[in-house]
C-alpha positions in Angstrom: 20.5 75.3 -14.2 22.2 76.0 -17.8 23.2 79.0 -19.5 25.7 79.9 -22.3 27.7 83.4 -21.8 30.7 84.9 -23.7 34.0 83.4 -22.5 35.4 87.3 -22.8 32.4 89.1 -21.9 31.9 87.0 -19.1 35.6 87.5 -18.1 35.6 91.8 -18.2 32.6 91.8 -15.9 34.3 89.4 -13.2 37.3 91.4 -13.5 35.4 95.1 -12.5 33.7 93.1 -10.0 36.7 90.8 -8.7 38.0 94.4 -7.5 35.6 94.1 -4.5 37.0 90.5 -3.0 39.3 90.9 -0.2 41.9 88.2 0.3 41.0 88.4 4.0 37.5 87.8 4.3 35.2 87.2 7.4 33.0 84.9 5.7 34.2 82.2 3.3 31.5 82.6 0.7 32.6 86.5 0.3 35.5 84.8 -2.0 32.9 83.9 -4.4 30.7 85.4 -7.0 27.3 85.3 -6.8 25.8 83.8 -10.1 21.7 84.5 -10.5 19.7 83.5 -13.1 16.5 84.6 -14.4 14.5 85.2 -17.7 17.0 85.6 -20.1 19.6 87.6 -17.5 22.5 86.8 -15.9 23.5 89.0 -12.5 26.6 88.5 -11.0 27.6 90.4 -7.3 30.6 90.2 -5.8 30.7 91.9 -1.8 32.9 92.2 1.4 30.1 93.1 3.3 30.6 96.5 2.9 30.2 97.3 -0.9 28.6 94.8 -3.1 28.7 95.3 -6.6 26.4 93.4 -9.5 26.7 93.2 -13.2 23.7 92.3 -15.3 24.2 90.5 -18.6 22.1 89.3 -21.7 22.9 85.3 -22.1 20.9 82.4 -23.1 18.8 80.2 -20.8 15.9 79.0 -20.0 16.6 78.3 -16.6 16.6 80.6 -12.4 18.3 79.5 -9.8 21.6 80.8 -8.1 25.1 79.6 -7.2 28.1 81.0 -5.4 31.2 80.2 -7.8 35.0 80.4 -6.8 36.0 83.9 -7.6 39.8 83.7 -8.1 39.3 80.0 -9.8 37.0 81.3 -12.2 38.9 84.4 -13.4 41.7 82.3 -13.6 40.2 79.6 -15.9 38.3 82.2 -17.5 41.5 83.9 -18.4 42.4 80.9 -20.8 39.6 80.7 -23.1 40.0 82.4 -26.2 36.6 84.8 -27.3 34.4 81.3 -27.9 30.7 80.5 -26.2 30.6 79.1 -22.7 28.1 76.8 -21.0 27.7 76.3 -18.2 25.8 73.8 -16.1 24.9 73.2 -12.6 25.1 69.5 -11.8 23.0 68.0 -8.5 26.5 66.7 -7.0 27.2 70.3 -6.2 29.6 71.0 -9.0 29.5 73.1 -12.3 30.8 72.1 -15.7 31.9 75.0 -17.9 32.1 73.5 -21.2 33.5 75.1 -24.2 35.1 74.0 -27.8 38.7 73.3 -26.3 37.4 71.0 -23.4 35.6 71.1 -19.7 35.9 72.4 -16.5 34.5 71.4 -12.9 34.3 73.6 -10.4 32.6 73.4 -7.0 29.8 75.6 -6.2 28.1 77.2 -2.8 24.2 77.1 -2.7 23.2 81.1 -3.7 21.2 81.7 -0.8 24.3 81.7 1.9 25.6 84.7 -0.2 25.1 87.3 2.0 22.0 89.8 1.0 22.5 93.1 -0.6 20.7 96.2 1.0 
């Protein structure tokens, strides 16, 4: 799974949804954000069970899957880019690299599917 997003598009949208994150959550995976790909589209839901909220965005790929990222960890890196292109990539050893022109970070990653369902 690869896809290239906006470092500061990327970073408004986790913002408004980083809002919903507790710091005393039930569940361990509700301190992530739910990263889905397919066809073109990037939605990303954050949740504490009670509210869930999801932001769509327009990014490159050719690839669907879904992974549960590190909220605070990501804003926080994401916070030091300057406006430059991201990518991202999923590796098998259940880590993602987000590349960019100033260097690489690795982050660990949930499987998507034990991110609690919206209804």
């Amino acid at each position: 799974m690869k896809f290239i997003v906006s470092s500061s598009y990327l970073l408004k949208q986790l913002q408004v949804l980083g809002s919903v994150i507790n710091n005393t959550n039930a569940l361990p995976i509700l301190e992530n954000f739910l990263f889905e790909l397919n066809n073109n589209s990037l939605t990303v839901s954050a949740s504490d069970l009670e509210t869930t909220m999801s932001a769509t965005l327009d990014i490159e790929t050719d690839s669907t899957g879904s992974v549960a990222v590190p909220a605070k960890l990501l804003l926080e890196i994401l916070k030091t880019f300057p406006e430059q292109p991201l990518t991202f990539t999923v590796e098998e050893n259940s880590t993602i690299e987000i590349s960019s022109n100033s260097g690489k970070y690795a982050l660990a990653y949930l499987p998507g599917a034990e991110f609690p369902k919206a209804y």
